[in-house]
C-alpha positions as CSV (number, residue, x, y, z in Angstrom):
1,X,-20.5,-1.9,-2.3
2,X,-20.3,-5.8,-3.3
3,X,-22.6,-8.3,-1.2
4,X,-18.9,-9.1,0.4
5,X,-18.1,-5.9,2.2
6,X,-19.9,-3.3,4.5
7,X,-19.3,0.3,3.5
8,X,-16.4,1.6,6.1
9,X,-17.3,3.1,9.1
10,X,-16.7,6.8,8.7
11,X,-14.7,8.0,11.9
12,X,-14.7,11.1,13.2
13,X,-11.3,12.7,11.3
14,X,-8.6,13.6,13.7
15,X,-7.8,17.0,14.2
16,X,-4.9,18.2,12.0
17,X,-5.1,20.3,8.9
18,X,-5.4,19.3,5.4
19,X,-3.1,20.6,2.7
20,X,-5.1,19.7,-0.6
21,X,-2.3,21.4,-2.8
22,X,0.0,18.4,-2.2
23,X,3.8,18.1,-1.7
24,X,5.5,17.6,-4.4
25,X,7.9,14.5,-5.3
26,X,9.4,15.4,-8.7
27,X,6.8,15.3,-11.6
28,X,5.0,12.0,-10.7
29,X,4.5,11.5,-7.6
30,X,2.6,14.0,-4.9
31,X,1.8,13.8,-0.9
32,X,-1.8,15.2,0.1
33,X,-2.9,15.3,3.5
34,X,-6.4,14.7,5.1
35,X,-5.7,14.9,8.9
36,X,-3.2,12.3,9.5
37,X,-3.9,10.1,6.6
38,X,-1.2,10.7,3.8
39,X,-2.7,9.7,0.8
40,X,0.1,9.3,-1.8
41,X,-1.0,9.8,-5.2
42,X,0.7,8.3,-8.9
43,X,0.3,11.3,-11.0
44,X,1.8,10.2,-14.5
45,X,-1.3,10.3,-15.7
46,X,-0.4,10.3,-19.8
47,X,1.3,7.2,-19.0
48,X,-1.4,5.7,-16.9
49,X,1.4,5.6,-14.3
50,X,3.8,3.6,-16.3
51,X,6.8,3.3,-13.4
52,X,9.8,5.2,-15.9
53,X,13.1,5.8,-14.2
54,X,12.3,9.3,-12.7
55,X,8.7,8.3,-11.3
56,X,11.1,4.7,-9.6
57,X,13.1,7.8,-7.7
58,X,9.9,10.1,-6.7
59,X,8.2,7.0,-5.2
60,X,11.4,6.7,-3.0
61,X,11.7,9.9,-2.2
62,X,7.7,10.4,-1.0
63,X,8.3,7.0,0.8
64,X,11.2,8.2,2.7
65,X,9.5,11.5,3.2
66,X,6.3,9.7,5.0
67,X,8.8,6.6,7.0
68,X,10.1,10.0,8.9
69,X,7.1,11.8,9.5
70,X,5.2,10.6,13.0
71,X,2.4,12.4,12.1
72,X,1.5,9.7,9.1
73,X,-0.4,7.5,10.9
74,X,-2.0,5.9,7.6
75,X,-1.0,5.9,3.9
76,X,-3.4,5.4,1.1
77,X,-1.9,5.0,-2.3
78,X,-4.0,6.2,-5.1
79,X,-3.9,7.2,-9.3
80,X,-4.5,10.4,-10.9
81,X,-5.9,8.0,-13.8
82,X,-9.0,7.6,-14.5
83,X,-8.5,4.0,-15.7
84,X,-5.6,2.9,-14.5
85,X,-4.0,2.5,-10.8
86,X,-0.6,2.2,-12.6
87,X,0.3,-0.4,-15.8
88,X,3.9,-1.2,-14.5
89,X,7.0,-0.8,-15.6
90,X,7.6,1.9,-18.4
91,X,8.1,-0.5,-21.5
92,X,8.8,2.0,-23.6
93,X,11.4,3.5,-22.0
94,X,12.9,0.2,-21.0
95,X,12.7,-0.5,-25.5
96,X,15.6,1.9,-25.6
97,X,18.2,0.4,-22.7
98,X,21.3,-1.0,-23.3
99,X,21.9,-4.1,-21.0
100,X,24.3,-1.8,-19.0
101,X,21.6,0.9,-18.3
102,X,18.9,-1.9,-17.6
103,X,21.6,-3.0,-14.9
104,X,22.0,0.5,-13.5
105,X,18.1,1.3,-12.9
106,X,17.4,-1.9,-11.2
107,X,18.2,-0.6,-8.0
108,X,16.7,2.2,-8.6
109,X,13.2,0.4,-9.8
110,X,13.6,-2.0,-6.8
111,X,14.2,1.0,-4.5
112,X,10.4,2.2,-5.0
113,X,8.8,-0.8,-4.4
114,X,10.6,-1.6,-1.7
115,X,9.9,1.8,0.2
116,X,6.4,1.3,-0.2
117,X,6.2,-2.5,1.1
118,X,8.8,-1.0,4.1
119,X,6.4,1.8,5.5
120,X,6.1,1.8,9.1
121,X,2.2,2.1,9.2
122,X,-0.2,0.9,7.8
123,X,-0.6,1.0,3.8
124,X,-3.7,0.7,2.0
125,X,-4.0,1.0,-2.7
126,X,-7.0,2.6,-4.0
127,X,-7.0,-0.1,-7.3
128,X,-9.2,0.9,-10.2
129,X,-8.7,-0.2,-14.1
130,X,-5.5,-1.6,-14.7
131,X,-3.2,-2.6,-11.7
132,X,-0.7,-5.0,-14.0
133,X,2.8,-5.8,-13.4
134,X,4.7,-3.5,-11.4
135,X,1.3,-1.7,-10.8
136,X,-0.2,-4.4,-8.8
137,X,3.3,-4.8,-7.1
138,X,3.1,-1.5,-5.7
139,X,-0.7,-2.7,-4.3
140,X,0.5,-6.3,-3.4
141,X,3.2,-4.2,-1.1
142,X,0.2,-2.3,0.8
143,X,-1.1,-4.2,4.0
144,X,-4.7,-3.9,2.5
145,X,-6.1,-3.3,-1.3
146,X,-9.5,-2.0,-1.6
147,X,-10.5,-2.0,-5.6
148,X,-13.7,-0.9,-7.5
149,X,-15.2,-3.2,-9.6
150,X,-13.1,-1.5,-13.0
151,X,-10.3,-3.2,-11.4
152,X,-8.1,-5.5,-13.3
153,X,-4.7,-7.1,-11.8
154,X,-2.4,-9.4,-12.5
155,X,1.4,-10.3,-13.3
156,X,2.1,-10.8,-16.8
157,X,5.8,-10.2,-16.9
158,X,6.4,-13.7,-18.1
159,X,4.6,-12.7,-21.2
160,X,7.4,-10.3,-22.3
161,X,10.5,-12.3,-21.1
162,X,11.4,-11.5,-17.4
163,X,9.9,-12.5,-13.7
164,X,7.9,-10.0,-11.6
165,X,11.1,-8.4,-10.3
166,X,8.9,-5.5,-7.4
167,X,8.1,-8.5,-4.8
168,X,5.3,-10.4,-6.9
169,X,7.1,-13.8,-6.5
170,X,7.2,-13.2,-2.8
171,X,4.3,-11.3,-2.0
172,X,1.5,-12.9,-4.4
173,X,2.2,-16.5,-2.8
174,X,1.7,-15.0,0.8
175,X,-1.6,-13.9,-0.5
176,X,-3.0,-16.4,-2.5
177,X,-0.9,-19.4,-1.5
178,X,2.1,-21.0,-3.4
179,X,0.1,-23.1,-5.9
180,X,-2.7,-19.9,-6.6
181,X,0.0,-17.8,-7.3
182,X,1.7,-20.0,-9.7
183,X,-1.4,-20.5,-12.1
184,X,-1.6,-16.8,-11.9
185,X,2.2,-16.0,-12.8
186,X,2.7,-19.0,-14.7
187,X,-0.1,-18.0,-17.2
188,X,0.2,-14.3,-17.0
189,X,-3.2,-13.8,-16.9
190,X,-5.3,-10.9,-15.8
191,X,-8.2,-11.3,-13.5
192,X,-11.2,-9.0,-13.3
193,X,-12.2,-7.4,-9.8
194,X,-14.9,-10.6,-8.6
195,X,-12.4,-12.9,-9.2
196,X,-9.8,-11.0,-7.8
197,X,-11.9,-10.6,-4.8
198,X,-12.8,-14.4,-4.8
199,X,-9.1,-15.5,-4.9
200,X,-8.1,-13.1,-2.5
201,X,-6.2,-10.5,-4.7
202,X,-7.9,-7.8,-3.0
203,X,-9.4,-7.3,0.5
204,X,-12.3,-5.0,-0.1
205,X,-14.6,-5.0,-3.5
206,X,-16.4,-1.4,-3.6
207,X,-19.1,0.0,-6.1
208,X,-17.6,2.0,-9.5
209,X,-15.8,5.3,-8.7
210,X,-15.6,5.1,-5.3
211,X,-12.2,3.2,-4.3
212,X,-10.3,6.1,-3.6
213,X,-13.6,7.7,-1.1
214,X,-13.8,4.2,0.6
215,X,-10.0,3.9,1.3
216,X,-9.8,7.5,2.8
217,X,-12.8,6.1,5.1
218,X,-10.8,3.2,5.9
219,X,-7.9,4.7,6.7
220,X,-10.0,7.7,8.3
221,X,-10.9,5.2,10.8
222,X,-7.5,3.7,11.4
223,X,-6.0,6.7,12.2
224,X,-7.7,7.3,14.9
225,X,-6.1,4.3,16.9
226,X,-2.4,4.8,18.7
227,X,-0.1,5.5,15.8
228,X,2.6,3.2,18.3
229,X,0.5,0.8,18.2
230,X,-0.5,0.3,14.6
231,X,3.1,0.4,13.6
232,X,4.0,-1.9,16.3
233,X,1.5,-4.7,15.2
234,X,2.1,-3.7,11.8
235,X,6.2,-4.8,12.4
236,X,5.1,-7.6,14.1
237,X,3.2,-9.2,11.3
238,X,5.7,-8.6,8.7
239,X,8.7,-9.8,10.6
240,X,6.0,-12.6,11.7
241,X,5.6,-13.8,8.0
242,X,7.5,-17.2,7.7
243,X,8.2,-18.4,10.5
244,X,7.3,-20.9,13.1
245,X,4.8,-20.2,15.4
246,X,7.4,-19.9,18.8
247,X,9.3,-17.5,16.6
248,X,6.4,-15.5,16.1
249,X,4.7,-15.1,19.1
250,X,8.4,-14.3,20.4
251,X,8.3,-11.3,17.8
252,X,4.9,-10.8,19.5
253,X,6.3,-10.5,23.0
254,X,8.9,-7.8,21.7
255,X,6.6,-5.5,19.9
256,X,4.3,-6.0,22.8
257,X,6.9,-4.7,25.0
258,X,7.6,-1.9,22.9
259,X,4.1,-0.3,23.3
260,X,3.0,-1.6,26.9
261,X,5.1,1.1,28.8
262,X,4.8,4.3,26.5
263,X,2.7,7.0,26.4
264,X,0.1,6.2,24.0
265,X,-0.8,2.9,26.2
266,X,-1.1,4.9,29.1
267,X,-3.4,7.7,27.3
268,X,-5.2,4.8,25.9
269,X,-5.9,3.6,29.5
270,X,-6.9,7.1,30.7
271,X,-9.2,7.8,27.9
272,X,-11.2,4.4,28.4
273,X,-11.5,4.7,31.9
274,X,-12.7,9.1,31.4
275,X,-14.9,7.8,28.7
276,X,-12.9,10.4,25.9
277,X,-11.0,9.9,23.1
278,X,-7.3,9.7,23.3
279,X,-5.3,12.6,22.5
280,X,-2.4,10.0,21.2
281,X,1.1,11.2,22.3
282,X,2.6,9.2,19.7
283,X,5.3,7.8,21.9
């Protein structure tokens, strides 16, 4: 671990089984469970991830899959590569497009990233090596980003004629700040992981190799809170981002009231007051 950040706490798993086999989403993109984290890997491994059409249309799929399922209290997005998180979008696929088919697959590309940055609970990327482009999109959608010191991010689509078109215009400034995230895009730079953790491009800065082990932990510990809860401060937040601080804390007030009379506050309650932990209803 960096002089920054504490190893996570490891919480006691909650008790559901694991299924280490995986679901599968098409070719690139698996489910595997641990309790009720969901940890949602990029396997496209001989492309270090490269988002191609068909891995654009798994990611949507898994992400629709897990925005249904109450039993995903936590996702944790992680690579199959061993030095990359993912590179971004599939150049070389995108070499052979006619204008007309570059039209047709950018709702399809824009559909993936937007399932991940819409996930009811609460998101965290695994980032090692290269999280570039669309790759540190996909991370910059997560509500937390724990990289190991291989990392390397950035958003150097301006180097190759377009914008960041998965949220990086949007999401990078409400990071880093409007006039941070200009150098950054405006430059197409990459940064290395201390700098990245400096500026504020990731949350967490862990030792080599142990990104993915960390974010389990984290999201290990997560899990164990009230899943209505986590999403409802979770929707809060988002919807939150922008406006004025009335408008917010009105936001506040609804989410609040949509957790203060269900079950999981009142098993919450109960549990403090026996001294257990809470067997979350969920509801």
């Amino acid at each position: 671990m960096s002089e920054h950040q504490a190893p996570a706490e490891r919480a006691e798993q909650p008790e559901r089984p694991e299924h280490e086999d995986g679901e599968r989403y098409g070719e690139f993109v698996r489910v595997v469970r641990h309790g009720y984290v969901a940890e949602l890997v990029l396997d496209r491994p001989r492309a270090m991830n490269a988002v191609s059409t068909e891995m654009a249309r798994s990611l949507t799929a898994a992400c629709d899959a897990l925005s249904a399922d109450p039993d995903a209290r936590v996702v944790v997005l992680t690579s199959s590569h061993e030095r990359a998180f993912c590179v971004g979008a599939d150049l070389k696929e995108r070499n052979g497009f006619s204008d007309a088919q570059l039209r047709l697959q950018r709702p399809v590309n824009r559909a993936a990233y937007t399932g991940v940055l819409e996930l009811p609970m609460p998101t965290i990327a695994s980032v090692h090596g290269f999280a570039l482009g669309g790759g540190f999109e996909i991370a910059l959608s997560c509500d937390l980003i724990v990289a190991d010191r291989t990392a390397v991010v950035g958003l150097p689509e301006v180097s190759v004629g377009v914008i960041p078109g998965g949220g990086g215009t949007q999401l990078l400034p409400r990071r880093v700040g409007a006039a941070r995230a200009a150098e950054l895009i405006f430059t197409a730079r990459r940064g290395g992981a201390a700098e990245a953790r400096e500026l504020g491009l990731v949350d967490l800065l862990v030792e080599e190799g142990t990104d993915r082990e960390e974010s389990l932990a984290l999201a290990s510990r997560i899990a164990a809170n009230s899943p209505v809860g986590l999403r409802a401060a979770k929707r809060a937040m988002r919807l939150g981002w922008g406006k004025d601080l009335p408008s917010g804390l009105d936001l506040e007030d609804n989410a609040w009231r949509t957790v203060a009379f269900s079950g999981d506050r009142a098993e919450g309650v109960a549990a403090f007051n026996e001294k257990r932990r809470p067997n979350w209803p969920g509801e």
